[in-house]
DRENPA-3360 file (N, C-alpha, C; in nm, 2 decimals, always signed):
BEGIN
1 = XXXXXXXX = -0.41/+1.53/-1.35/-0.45/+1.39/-1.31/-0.50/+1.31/-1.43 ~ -0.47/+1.18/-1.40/-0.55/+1.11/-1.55/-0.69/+1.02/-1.50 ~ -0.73/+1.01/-1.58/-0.85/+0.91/-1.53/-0.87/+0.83/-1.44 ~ -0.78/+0.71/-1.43/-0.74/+0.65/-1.33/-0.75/+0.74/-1.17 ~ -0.67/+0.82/-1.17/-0.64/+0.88/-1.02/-0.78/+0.98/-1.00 ~ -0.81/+1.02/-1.14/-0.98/+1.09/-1.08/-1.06/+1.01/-1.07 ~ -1.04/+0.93/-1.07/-1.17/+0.79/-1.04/-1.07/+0.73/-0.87 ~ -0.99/+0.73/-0.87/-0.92/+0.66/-0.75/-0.95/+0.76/-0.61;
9 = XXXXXXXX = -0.91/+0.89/-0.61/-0.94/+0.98/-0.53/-1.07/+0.99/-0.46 ~ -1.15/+1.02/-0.52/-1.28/+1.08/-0.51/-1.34/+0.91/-0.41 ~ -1.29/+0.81/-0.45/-1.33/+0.69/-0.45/-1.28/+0.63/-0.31 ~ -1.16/+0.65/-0.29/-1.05/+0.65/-0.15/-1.17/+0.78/-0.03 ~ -1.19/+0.88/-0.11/-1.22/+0.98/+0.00/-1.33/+0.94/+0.07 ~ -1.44/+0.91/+0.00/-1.60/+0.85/+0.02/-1.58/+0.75/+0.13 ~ -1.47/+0.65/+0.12/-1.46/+0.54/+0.22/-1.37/+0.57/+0.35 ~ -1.31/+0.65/+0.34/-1.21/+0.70/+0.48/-1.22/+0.78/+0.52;
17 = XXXXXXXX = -1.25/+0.92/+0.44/-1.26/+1.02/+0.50/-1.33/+1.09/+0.64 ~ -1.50/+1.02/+0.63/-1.56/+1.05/+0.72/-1.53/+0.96/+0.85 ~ -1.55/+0.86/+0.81/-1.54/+0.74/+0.94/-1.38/+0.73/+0.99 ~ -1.29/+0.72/+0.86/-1.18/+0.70/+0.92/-1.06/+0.82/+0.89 ~ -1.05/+0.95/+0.96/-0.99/+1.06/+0.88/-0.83/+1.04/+0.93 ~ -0.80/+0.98/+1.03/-0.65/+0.99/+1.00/-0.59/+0.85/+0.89 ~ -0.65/+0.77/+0.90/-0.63/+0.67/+0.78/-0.67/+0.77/+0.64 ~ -0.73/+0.86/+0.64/-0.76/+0.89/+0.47/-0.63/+1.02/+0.48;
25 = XXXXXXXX = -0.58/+1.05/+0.57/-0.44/+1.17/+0.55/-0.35/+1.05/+0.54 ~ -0.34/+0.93/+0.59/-0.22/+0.79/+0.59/-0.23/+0.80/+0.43 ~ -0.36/+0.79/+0.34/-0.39/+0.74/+0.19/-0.31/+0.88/+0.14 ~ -0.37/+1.03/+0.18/-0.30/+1.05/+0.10/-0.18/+1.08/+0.08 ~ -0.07/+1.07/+0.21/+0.06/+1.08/+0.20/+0.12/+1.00/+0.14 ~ +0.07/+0.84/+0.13/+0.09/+0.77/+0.08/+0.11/+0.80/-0.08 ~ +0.00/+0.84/-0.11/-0.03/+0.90/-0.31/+0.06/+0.97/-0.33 ~ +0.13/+1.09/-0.21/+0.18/+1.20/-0.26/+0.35/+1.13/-0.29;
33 = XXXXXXXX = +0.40/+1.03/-0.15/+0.49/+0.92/-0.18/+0.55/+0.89/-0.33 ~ +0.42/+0.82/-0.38/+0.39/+0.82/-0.51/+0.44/+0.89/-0.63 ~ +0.40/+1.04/-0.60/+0.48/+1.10/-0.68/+0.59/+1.16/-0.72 ~ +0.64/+1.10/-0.57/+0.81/+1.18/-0.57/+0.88/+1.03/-0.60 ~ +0.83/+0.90/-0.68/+0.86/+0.82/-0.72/+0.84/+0.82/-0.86 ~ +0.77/+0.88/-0.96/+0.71/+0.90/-1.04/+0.85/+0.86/-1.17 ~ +0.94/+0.95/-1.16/+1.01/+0.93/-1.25/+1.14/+0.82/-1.30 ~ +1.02/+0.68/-1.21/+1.13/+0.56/-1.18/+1.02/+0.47/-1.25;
41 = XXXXXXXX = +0.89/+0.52/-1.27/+0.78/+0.44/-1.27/+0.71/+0.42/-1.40 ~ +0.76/+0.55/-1.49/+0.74/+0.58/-1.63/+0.59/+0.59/-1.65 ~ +0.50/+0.48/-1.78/+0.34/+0.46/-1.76/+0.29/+0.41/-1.65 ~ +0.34/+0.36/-1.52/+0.31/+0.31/-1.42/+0.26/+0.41/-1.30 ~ +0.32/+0.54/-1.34/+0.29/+0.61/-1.24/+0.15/+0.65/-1.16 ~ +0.10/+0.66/-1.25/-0.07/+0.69/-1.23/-0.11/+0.57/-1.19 ~ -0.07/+0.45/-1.24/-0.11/+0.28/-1.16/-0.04/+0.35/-1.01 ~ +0.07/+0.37/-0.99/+0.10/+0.34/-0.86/+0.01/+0.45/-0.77;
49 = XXXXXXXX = +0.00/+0.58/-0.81/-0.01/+0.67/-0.73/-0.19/+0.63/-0.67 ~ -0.27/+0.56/-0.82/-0.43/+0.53/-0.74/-0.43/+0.39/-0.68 ~ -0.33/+0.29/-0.69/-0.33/+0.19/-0.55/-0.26/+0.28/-0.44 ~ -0.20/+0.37/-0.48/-0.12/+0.42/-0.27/-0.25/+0.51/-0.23 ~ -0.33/+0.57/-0.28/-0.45/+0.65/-0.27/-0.56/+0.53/-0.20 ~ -0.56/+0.42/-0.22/-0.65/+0.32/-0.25/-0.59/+0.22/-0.15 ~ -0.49/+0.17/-0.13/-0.45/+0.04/-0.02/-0.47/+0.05/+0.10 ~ -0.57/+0.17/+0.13/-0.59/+0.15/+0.28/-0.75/+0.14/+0.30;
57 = XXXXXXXX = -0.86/+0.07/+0.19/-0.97/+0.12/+0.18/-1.06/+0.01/+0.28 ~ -0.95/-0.12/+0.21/-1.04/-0.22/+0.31/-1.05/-0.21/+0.47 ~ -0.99/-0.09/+0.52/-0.99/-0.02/+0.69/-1.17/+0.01/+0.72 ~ -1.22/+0.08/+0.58/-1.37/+0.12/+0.58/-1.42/+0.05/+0.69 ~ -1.52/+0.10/+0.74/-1.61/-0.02/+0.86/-1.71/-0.10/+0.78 ~ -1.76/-0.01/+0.66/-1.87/-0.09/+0.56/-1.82/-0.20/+0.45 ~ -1.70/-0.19/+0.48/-1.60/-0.27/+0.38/-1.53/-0.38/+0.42 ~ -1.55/-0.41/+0.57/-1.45/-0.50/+0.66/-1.56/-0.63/+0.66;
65 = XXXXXXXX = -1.46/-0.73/+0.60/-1.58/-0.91/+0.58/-1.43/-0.95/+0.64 ~ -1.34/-0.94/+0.63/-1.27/-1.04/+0.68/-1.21/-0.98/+0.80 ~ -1.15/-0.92/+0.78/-1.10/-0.83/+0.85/-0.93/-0.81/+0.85 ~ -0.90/-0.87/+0.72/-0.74/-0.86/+0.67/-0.79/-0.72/+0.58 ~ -0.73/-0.62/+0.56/-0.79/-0.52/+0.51/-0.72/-0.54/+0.35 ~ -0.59/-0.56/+0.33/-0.57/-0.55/+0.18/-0.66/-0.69/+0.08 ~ -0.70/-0.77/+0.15/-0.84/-0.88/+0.11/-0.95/-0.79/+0.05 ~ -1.00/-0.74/+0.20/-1.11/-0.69/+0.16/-1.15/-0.57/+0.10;
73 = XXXXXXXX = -1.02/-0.54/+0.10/-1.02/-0.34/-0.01/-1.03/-0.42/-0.18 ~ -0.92/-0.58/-0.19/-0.93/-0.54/-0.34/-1.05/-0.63/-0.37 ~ -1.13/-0.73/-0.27/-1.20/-0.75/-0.30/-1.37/-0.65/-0.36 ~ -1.33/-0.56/-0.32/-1.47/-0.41/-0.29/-1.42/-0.35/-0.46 ~ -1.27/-0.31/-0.47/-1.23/-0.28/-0.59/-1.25/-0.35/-0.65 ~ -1.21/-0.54/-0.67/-1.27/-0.61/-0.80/-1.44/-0.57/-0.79 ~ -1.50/-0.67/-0.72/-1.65/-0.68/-0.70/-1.74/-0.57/-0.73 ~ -1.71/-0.47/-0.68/-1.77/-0.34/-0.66/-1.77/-0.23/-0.78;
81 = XXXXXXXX = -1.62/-0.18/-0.69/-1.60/-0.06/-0.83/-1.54/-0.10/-0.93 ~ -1.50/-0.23/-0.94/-1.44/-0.32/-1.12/-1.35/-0.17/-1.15 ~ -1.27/-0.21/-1.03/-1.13/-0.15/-1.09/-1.06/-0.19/-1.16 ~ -0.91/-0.10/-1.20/-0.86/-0.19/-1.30/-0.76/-0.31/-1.21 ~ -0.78/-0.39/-1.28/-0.71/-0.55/-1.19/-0.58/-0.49/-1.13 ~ -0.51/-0.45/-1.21/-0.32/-0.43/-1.17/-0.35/-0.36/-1.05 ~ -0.45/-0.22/-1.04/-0.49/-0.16/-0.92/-0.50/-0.26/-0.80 ~ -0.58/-0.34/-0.84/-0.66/-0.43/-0.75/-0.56/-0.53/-0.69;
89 = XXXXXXXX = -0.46/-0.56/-0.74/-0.39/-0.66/-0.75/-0.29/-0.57/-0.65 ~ -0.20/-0.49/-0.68/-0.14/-0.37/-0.56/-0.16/-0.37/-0.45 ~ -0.31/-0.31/-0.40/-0.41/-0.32/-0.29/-0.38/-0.48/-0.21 ~ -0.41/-0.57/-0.30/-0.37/-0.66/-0.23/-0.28/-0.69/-0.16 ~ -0.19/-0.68/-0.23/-0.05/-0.77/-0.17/+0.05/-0.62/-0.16 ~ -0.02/-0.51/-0.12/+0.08/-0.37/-0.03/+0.15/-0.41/+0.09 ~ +0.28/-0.35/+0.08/+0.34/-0.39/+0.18/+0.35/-0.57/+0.25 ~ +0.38/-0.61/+0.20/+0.37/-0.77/+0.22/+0.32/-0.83/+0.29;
97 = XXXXXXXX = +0.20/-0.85/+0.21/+0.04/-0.85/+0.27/+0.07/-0.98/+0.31 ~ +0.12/-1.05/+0.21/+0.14/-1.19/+0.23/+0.16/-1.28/+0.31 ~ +0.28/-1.19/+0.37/+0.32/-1.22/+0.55/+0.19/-1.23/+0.63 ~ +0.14/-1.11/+0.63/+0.01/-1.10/+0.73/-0.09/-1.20/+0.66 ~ -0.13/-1.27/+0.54/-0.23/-1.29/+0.49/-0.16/-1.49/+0.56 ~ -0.06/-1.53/+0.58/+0.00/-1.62/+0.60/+0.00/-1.64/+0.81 ~ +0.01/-1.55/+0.84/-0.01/-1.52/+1.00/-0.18/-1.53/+1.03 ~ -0.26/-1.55/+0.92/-0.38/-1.54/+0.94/-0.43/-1.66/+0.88;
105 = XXXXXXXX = -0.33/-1.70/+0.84/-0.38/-1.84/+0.76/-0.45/-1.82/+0.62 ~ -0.46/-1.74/+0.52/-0.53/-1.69/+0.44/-0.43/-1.64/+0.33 ~ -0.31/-1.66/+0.32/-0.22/-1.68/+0.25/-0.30/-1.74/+0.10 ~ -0.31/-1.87/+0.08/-0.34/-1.95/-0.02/-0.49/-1.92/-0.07 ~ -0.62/-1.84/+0.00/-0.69/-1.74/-0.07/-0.62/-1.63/-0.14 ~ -0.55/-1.54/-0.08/-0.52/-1.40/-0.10/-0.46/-1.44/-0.23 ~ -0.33/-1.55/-0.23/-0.27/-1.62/-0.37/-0.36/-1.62/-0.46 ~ -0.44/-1.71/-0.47/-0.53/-1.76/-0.54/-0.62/-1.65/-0.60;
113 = XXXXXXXX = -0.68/-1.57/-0.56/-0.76/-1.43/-0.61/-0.69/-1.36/-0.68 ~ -0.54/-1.33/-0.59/-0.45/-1.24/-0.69/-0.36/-1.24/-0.69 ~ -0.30/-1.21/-0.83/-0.17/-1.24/-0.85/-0.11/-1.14/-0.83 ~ +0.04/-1.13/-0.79/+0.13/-1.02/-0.74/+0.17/-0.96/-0.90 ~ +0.17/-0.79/-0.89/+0.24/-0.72/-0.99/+0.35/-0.75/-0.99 ~ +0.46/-0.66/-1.08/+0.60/-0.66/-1.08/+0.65/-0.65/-0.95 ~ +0.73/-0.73/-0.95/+0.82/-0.66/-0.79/+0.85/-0.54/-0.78 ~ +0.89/-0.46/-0.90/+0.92/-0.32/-0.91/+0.80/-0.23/-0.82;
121 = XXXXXXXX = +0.67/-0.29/-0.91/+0.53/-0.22/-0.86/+0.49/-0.21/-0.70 ~ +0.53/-0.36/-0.67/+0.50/-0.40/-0.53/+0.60/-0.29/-0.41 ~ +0.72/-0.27/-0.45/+0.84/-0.28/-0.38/+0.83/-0.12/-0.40 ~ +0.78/-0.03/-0.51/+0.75/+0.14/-0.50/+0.57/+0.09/-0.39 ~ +0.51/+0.03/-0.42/+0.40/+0.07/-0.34/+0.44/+0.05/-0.14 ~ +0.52/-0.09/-0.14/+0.56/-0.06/+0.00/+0.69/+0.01/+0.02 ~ +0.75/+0.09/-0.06/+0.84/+0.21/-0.03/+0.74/+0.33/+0.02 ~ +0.65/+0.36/-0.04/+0.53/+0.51/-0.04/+0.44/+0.43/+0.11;
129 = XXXXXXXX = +0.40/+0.35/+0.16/+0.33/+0.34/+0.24/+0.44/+0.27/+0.37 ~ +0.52/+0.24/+0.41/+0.64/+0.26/+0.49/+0.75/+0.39/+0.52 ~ +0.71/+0.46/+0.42/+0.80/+0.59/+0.46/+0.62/+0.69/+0.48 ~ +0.58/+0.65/+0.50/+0.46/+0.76/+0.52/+0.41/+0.79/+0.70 ~ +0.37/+0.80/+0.74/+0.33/+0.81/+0.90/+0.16/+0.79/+0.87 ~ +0.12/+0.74/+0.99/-0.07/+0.74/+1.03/-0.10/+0.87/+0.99 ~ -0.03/+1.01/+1.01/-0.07/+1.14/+0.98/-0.07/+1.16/+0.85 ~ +0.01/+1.11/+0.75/+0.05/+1.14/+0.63/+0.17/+1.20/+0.64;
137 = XXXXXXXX = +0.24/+1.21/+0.71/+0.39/+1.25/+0.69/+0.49/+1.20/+0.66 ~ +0.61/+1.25/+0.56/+0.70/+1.16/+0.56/+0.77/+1.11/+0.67 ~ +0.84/+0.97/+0.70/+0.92/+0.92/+0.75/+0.97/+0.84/+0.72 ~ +1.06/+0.75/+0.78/+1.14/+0.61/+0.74/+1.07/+0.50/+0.75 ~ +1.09/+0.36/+0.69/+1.06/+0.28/+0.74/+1.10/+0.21/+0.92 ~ +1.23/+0.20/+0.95/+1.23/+0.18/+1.06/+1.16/+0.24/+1.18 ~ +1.14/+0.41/+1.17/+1.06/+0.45/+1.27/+0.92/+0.38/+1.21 ~ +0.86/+0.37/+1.11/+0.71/+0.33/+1.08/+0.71/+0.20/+1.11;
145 = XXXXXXXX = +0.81/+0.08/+1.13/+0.77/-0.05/+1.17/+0.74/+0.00/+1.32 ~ +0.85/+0.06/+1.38/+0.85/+0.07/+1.55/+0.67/+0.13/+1.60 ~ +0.62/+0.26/+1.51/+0.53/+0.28/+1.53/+0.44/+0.15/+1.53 ~ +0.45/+0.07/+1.43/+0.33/+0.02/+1.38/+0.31/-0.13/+1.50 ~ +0.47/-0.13/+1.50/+0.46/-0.21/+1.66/+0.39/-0.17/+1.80 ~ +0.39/-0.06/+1.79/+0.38/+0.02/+1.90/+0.23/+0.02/+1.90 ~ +0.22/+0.05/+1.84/+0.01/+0.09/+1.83/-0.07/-0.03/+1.85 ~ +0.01/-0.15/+1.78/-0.04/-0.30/+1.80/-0.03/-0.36/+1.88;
153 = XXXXXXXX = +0.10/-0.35/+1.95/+0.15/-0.43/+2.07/+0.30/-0.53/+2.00 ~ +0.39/-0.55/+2.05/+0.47/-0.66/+2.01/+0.41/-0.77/+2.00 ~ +0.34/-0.82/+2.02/+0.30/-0.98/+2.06/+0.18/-0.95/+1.99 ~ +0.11/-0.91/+1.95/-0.01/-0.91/+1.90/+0.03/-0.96/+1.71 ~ -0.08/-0.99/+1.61/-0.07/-1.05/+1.52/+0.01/-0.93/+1.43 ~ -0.03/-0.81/+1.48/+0.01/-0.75/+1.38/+0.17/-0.68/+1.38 ~ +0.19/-0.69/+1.53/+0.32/-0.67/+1.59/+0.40/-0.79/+1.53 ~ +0.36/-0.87/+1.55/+0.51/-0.99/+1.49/+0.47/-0.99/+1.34;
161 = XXXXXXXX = +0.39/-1.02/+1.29/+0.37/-1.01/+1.13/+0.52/-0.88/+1.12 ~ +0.51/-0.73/+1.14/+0.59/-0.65/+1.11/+0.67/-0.67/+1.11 ~ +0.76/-0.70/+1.23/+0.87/-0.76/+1.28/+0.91/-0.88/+1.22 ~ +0.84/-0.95/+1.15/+0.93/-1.06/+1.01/+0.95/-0.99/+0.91 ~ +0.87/-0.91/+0.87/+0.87/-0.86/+0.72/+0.98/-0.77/+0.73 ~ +1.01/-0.70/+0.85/+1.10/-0.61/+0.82/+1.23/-0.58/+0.76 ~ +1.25/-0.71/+0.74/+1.41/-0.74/+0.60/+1.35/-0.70/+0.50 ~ +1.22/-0.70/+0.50/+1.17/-0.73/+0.33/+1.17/-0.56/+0.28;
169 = XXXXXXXX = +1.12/-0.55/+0.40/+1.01/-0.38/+0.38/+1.17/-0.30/+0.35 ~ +1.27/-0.32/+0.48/+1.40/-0.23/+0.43/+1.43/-0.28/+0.25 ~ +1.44/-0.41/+0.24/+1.50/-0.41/+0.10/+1.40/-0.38/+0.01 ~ +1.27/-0.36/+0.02/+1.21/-0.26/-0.09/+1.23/-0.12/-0.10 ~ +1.26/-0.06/+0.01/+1.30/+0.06/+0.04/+1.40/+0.10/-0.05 ~ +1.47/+0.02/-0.01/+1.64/+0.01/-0.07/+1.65/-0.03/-0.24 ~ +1.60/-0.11/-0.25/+1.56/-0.10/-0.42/+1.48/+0.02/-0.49 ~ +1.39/+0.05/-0.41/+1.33/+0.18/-0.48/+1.45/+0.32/-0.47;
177 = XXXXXXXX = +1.51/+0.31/-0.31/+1.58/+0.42/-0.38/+1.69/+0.44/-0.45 ~ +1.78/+0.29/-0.49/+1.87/+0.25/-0.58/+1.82/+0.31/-0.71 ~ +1.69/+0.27/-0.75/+1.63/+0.29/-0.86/+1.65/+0.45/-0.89 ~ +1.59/+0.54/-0.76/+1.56/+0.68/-0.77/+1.68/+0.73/-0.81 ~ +1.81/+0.68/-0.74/+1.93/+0.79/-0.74/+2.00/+0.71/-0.93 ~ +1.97/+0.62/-0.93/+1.98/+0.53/-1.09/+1.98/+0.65/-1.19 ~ +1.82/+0.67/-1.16/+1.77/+0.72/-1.23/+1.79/+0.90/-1.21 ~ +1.82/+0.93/-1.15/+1.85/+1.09/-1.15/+1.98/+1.10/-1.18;
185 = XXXX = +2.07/+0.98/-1.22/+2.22/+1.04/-1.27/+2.21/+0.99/-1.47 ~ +2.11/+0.95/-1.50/+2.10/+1.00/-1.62/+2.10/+1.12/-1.68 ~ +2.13/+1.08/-1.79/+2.11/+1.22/-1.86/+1.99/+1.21/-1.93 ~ +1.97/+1.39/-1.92/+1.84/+1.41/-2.02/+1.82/+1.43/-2.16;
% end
């Protein structure tokens, strides 16, 4: 582990673990995601694996001010634990926060505080947290949108938020694994 991820871990567990333990197995399937992406992501890896450890923090009960959770996780990260920004920046805008931060009207805050990483960054963080399950297991994104509909309701904010993004979320999918199979027909 490098510094980054032993400061990210320990830090993810404290806030989910106790109050919210199937969200902190969600965190860490998400991390582990992470590392079976690893060799697409080069020095980035360790950035990605402590935001997928980390993008579910603003769920905390002691952490919720707004109640958009990728807001208030990177705001707890800047404010708080003065993470590193790129982290913080991740956290934010996971899985296309934007959509939801835009369905809430909060779009043009969420912008304004922070700016989006690389699309590469963005598009491996909502690959690892779309192929993950609430348990921490792997799965696809299509069954994870249907769940995520399912638990919220269709009609509810968080049900149609998914259900727009879902071109997006498949084509991050699809770019990351473009990337993966890219990158495994190199030579060593």
């Amino acid at each position: 582990m490098s510094e980054l991820t032993e400061w990210a871990y320990p830090l993810a567990e404290s806030l989910l673990a106790e109050p919210l333990p199937r969200r902190w197995k969600h965190s860490l399937g998400v991390a582990e995601r992470a590392r079976t992406i690893a060799l697409v992501l080069g020095k980035d890896a360790e950035l990605l694996e402590s935001a997928a450890v980390l993008h579910d923090i603003g769920y905390a009960p002691d952490l919720v001010k707004t109640g958009f959770h990728p807001l208030d996780g990177a705001r707890y990260l800047r404010d708080v634990a003065q993470a590193d920004e790129r982290v913080v920046h991740l956290v934010a805008h996971h899985s296309c926060a934007w959509m939801e931060a835009e369905a809430r009207g909060m779009r043009e805050e969420l912008e304004d505080e922070f700016p989006r990483e690389s699309a590469d960054l963005n598009d491996a963080l909502c690959y690892c947290d779309m192929n993950t399950t609430p348990d921490g297991t792997p799965t696809n994104p299509v069954d994870r949108i249907n769940e995520i509909t399912g638990r919220y309701g269709p009609d509810s904010l968080i049900g149609t938020f998914i259900r727009r993004a879902e071109p997006e979320i498949l084509a991050s999918t699809a770019r990351v694994l473009e990337r993966v199979a890219v990158a495994k027909r190199q030579p060593m």
